[in-house]
Backbone as JSON Lines, residues from 0, in Angstrom:
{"i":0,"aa":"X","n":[167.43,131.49,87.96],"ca":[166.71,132.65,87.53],"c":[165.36,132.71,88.26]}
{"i":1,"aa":"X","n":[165.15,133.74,89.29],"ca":[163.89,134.01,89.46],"c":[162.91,134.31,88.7]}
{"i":2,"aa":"X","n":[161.7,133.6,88.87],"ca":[160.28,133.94,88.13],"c":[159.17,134.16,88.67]}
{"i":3,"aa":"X","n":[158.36,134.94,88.61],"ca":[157.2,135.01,89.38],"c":[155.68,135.07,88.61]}
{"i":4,"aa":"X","n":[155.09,134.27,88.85],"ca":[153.84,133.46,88.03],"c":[152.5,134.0,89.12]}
{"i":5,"aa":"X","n":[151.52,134.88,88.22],"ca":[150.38,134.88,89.19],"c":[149.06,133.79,88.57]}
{"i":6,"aa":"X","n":[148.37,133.75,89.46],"ca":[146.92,132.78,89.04],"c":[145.75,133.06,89.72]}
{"i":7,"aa":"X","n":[144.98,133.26,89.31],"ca":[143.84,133.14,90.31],"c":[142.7,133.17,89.22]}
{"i":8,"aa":"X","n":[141.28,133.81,89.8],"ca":[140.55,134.06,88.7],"c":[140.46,134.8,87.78]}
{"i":9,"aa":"X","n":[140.14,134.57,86.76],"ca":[139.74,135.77,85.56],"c":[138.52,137.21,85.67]}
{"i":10,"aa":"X","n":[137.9,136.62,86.43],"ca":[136.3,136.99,86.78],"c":[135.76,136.82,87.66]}
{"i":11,"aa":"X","n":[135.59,137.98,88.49],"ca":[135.47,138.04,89.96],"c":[133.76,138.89,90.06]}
{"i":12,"aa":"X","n":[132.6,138.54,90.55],"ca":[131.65,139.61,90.96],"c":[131.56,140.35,91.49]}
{"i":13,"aa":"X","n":[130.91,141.54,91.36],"ca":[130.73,142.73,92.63],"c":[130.54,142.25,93.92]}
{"i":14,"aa":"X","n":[131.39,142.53,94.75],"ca":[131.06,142.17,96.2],"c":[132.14,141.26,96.78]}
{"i":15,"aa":"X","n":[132.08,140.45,95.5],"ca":[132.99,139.29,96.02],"c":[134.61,139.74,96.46]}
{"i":16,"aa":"X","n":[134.96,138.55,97.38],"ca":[136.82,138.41,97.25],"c":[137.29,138.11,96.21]}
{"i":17,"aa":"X","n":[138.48,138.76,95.64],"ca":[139.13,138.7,94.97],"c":[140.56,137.88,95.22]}
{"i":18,"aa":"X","n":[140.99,136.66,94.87],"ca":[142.13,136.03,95.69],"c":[143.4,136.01,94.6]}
{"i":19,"aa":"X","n":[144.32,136.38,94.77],"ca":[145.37,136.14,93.58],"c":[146.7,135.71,94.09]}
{"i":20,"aa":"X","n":[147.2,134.11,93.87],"ca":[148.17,133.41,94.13],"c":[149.72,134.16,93.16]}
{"i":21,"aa":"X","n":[150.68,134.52,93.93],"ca":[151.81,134.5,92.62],"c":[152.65,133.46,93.91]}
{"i":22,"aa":"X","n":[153.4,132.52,92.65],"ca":[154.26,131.56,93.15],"c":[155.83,132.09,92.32]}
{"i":23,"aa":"X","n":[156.58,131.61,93.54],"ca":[158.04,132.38,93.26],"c":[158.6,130.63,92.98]}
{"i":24,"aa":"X","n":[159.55,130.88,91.91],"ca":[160.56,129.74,91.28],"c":[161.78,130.37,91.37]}
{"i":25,"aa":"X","n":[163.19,129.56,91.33],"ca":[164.29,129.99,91.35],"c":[164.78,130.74,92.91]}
{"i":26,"aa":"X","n":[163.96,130.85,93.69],"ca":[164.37,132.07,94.81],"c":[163.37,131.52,95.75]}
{"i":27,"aa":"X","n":[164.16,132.24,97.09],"ca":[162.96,132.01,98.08],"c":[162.61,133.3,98.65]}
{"i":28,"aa":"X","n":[161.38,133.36,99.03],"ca":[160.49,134.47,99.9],"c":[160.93,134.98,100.48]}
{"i":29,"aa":"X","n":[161.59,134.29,101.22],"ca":[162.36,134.39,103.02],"c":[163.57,135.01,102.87]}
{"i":30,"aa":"X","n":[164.1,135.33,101.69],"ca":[165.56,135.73,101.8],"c":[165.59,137.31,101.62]}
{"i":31,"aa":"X","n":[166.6,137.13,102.11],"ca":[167.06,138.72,102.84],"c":[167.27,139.5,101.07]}
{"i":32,"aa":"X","n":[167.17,140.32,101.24],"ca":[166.18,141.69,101.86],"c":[165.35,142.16,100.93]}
{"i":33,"aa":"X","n":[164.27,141.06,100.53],"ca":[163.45,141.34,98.85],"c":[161.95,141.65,100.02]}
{"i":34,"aa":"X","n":[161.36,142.02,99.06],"ca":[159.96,142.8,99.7],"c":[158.86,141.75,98.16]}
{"i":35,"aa":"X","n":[158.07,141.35,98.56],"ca":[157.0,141.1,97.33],"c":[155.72,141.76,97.1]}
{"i":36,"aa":"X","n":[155.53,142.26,95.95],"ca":[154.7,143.05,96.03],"c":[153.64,142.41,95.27]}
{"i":37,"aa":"X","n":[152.04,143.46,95.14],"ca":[151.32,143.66,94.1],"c":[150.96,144.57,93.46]}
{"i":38,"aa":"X","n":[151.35,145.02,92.24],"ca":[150.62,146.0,91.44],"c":[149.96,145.94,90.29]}
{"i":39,"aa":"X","n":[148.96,146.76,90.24],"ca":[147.87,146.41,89.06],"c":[147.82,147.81,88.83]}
{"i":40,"aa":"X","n":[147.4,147.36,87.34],"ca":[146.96,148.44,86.09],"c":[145.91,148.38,85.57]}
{"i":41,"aa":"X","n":[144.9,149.68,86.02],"ca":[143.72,149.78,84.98],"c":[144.0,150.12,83.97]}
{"i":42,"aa":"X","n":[142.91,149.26,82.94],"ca":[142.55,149.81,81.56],"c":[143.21,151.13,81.65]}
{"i":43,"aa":"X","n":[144.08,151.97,80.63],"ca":[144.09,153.2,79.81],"c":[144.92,153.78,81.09]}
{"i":44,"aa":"X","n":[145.16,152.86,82.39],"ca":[145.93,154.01,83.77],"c":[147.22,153.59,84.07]}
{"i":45,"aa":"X","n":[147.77,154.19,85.16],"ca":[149.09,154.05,85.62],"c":[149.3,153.0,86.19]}
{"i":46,"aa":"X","n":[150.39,152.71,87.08],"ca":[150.5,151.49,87.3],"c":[150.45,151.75,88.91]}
{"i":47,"aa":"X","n":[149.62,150.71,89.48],"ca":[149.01,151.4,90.8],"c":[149.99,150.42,92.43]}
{"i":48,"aa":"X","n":[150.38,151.13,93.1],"ca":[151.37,150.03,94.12],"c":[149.73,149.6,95.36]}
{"i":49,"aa":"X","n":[149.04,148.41,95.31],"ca":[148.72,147.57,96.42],"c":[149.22,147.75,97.66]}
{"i":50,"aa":"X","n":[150.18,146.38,97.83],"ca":[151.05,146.11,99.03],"c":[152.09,145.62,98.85]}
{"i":51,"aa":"X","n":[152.09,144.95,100.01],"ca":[153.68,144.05,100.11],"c":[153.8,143.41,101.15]}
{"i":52,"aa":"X","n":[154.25,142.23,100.71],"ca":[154.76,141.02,102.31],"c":[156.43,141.08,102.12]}
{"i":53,"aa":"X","n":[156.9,141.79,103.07],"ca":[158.52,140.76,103.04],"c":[159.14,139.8,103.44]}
{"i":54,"aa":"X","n":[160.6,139.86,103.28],"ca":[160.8,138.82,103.55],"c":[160.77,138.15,105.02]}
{"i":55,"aa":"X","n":[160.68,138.73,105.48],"ca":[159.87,138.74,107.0],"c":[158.69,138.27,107.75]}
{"i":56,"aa":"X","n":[157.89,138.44,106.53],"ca":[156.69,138.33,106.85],"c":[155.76,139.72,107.01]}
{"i":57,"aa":"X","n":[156.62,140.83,107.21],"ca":[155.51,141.74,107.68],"c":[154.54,142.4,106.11]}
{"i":58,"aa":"X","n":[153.8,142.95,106.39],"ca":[152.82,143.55,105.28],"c":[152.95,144.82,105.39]}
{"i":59,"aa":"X","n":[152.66,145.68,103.95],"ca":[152.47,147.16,104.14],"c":[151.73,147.38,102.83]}
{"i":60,"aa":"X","n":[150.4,148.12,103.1],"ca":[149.2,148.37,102.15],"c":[149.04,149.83,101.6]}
{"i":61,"aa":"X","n":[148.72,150.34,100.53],"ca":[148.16,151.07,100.45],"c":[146.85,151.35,101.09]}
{"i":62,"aa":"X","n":[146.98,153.19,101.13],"ca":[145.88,153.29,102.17],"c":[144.23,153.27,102.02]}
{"i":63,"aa":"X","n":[144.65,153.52,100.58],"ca":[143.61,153.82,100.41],"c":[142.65,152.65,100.14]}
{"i":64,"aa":"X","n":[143.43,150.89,100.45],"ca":[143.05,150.31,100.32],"c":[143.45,148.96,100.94]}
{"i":65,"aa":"X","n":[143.79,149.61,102.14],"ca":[143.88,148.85,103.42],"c":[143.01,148.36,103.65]}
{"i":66,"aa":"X","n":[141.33,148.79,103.9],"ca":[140.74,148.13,104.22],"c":[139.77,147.05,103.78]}
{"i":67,"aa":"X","n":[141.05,146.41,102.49],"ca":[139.95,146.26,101.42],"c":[141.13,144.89,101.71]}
{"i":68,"aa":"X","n":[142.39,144.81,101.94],"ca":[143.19,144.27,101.31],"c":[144.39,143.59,102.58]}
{"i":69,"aa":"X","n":[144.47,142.15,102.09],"ca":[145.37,140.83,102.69],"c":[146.22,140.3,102.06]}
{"i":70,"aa":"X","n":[147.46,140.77,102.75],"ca":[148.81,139.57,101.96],"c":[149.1,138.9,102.91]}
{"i":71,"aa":"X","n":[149.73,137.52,101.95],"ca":[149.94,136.77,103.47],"c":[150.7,135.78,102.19]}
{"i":72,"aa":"X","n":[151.28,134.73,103.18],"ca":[152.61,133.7,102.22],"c":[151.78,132.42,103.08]}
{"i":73,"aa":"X","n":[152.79,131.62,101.89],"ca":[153.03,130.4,102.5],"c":[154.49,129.94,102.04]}
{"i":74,"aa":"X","n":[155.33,129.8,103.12],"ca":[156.31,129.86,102.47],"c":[157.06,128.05,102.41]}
{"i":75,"aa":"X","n":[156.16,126.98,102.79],"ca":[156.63,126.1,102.26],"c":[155.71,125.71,101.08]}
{"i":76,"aa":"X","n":[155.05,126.7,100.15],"ca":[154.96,126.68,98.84],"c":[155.72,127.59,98.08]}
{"i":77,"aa":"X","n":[156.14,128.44,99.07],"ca":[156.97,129.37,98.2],"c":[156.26,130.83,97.36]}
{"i":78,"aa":"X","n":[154.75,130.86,98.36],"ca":[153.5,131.8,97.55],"c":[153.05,133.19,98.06]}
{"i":79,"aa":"X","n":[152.83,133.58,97.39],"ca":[151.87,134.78,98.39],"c":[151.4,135.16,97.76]}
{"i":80,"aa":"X","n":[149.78,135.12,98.33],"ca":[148.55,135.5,97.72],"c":[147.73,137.43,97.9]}
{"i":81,"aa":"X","n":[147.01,137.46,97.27],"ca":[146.4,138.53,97.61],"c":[145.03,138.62,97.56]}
{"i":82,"aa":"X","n":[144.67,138.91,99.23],"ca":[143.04,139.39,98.94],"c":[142.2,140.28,99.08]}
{"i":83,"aa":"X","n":[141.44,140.5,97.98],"ca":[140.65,141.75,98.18],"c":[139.62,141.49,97.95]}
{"i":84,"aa":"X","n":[138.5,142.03,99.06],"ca":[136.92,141.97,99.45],"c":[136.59,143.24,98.36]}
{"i":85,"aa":"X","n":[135.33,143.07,99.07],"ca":[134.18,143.84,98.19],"c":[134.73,144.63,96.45]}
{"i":86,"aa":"X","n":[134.9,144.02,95.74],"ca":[135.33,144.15,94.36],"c":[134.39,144.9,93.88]}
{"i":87,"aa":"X","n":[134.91,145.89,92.93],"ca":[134.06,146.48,92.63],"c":[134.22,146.77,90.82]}
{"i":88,"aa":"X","n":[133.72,146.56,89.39],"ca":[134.4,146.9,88.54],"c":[135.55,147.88,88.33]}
{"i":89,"aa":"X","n":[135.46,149.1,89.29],"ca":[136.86,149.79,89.42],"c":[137.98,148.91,89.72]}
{"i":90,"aa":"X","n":[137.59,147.77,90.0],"ca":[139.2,147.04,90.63],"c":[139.77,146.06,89.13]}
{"i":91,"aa":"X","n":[139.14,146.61,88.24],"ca":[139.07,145.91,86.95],"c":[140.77,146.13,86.33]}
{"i":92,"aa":"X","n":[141.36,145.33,86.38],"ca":[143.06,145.53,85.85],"c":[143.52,144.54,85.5]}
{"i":93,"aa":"X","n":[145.31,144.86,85.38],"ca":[145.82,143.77,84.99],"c":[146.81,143.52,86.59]}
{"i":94,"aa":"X","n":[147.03,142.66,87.36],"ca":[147.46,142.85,88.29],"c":[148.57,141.68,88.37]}
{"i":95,"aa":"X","n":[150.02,142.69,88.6],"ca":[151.19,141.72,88.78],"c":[151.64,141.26,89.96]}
{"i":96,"aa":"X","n":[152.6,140.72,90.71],"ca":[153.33,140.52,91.92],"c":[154.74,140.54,90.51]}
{"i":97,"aa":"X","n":[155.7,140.94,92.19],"ca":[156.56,141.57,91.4],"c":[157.8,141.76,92.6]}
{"i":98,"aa":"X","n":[158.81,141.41,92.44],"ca":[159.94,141.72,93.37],"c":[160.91,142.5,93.26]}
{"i":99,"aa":"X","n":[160.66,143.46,94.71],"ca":[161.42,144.16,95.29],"c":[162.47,144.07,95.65]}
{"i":100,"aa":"X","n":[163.82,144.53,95.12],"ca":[165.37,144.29,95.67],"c":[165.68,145.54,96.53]}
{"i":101,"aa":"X","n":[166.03,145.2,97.91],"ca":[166.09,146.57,98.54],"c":[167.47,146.26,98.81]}
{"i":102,"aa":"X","n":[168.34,147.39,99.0],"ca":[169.86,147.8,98.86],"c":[170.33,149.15,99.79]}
{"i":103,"aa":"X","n":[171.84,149.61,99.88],"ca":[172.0,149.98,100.46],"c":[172.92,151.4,99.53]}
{"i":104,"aa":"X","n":[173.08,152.43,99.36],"ca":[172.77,153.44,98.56],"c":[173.26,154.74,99.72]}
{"i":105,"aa":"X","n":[175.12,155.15,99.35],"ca":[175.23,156.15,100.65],"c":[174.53,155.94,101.84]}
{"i":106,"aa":"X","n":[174.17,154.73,102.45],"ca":[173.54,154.85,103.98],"c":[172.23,155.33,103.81]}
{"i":107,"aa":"X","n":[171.72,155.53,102.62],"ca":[170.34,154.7,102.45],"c":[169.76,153.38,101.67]}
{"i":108,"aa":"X","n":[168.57,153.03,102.72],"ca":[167.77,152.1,102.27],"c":[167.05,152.13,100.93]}
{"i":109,"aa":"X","n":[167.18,151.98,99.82],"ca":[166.38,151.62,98.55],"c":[165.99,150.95,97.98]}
{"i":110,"aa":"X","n":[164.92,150.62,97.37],"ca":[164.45,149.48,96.76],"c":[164.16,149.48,95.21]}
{"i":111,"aa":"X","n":[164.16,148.61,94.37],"ca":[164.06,148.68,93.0],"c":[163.14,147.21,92.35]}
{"i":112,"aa":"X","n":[162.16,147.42,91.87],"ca":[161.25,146.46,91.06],"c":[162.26,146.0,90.19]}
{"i":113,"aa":"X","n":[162.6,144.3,90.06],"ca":[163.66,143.63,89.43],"c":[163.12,142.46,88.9]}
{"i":114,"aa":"X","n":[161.57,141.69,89.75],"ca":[161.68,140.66,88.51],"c":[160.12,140.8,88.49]}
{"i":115,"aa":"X","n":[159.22,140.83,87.66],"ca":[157.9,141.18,87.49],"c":[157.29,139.89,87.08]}
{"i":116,"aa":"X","n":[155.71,139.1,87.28],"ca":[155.24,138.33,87.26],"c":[154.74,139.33,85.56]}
{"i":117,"aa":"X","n":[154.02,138.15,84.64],"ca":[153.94,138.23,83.48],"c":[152.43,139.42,83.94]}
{"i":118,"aa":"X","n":[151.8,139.02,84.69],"ca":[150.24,139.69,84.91],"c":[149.31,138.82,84.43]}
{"i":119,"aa":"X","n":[148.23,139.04,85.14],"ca":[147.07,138.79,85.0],"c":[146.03,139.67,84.88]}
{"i":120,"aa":"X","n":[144.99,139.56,84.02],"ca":[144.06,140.05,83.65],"c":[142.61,139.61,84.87]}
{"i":121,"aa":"X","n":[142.33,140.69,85.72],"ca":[141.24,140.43,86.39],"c":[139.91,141.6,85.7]}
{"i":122,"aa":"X","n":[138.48,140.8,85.65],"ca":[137.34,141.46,84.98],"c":[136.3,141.27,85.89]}
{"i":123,"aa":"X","n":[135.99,142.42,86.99],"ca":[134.39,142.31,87.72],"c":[133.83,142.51,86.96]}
{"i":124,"aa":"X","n":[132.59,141.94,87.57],"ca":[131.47,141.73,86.5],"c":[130.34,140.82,86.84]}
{"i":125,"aa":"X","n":[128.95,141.05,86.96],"ca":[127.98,140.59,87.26],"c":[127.39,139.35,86.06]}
């Protein structure tokens, strides 16, 4: 059974990086054809899509926060972290990693959120 566990800090300052480890159990990174993501939820909002490393290795960010934002693995831990600079209390959420099963659908490519990390609670704050 795959599981996906995030960690990092609770409480991050304005300005600072924000770093958030999720470690995968049961499964590996590398295998064909899962995508890993991050998404976080503000207080009272929707649920917002980050990025993603696949199984590949490659990355794909939201834009609006590309330039804010680093995924990257290690895959003889089996991890992939996420980082985000200049924090700002807007980045105040609950933020999951979460895996992507992508499939094949009439001769298209699709993907579907299948195993979700429990979340973590991140709080900027001076």
């Amino acid at each position: 059974q795959v599981q996906l566990q995030e960690s990092g800090p609770g409480l991050v300052k304005p300005s600072q990086t924000l770093s958030l480890t999720c470690t995968v159990s049961g499964g590996s990174i590398t295998t064909n054809y899962y995508y890993w993501n991050w998404i976080r939820q503000p207080p009272g909002k929707g649920l917002e899509w980050m990025g993603a490393i696949t199984y590949s290795g490659d990355t794909y960010y939201r834009p609006s926060l590309k330039s804010r934002t680093s995924i990257y693995r290690d895959t003889s831990k089996n991890q992939f972290t996420l980082q985000l600079s200049s924090v700002t209390p807007e980045d105040r959420a609950v933020y999951y990693c979460v895996r992507e099963e992508n499939y094949s659908d009439k001769d298209e490519i699709r993907g579907r959120y299948d195993v979700w990390g429990q979340g973590t609670q991140v709080t900027v704050s001076s």
